[in-house]
N, C-alpha and C positions, 0 to 999 in steps of 0.2 A: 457264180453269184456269191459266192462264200456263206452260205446259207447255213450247209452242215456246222461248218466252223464254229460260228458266230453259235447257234443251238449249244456246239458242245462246251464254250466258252459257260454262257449261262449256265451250265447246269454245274462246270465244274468249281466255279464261282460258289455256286448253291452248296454243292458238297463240300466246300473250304469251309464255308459257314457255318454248317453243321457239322466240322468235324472230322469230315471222311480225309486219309491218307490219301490210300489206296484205293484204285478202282479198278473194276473190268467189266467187260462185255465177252457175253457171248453169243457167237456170232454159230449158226446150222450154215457149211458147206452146203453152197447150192442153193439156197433156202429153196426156191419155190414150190413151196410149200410139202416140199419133198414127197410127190405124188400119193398125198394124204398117208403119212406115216408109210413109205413103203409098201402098200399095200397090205397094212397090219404086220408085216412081218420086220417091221423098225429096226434098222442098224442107224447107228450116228456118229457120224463124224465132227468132230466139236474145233474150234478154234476160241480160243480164250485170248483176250488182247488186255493189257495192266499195265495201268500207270500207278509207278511207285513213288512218283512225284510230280503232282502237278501244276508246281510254282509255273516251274517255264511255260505252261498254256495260257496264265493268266497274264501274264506281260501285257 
C-alpha cells in the first residue's frame, strides 16, 4: 500500500523544513520487545540507518 513510504516522505519533508540534514533511526534487532529487557540482564544489539541526504526521498 506504500503506506510506510508515504509517512516517511512527510516527515522527511518536515525535517527539510526545519532544517535537519541528516537523519537516523534506530532500529533494537528483534524488537519484540526483547523479552522485557532480557530478563533484566540487557545486552543490545543496535542497528542505526542515516540518511546524509535526503533530497532524492523527496522527488
Amino acid at each position: 500500500m506504500g503506506i510506510g513510504k508515504k509517512l516517511i516522505k512527510e516527515l522527511f519533508f518536515k525535517f527539510e523544513e526545519l532544517g535537519f540534514k541528516t537523519i537516523f533511526v534506530e532500529v533494537l534487532e528483534d524488537n519484540k520487545s526483547r523479552y522485557f529487557y532480557e530478563a533484566f540482564g540487557a545486552e543490545l544489539n543496535l542497528l542505526v540507518y542515516e540518511w546524509r541526504d535526503i533530497s532524492p526521498i523527496l522527488l
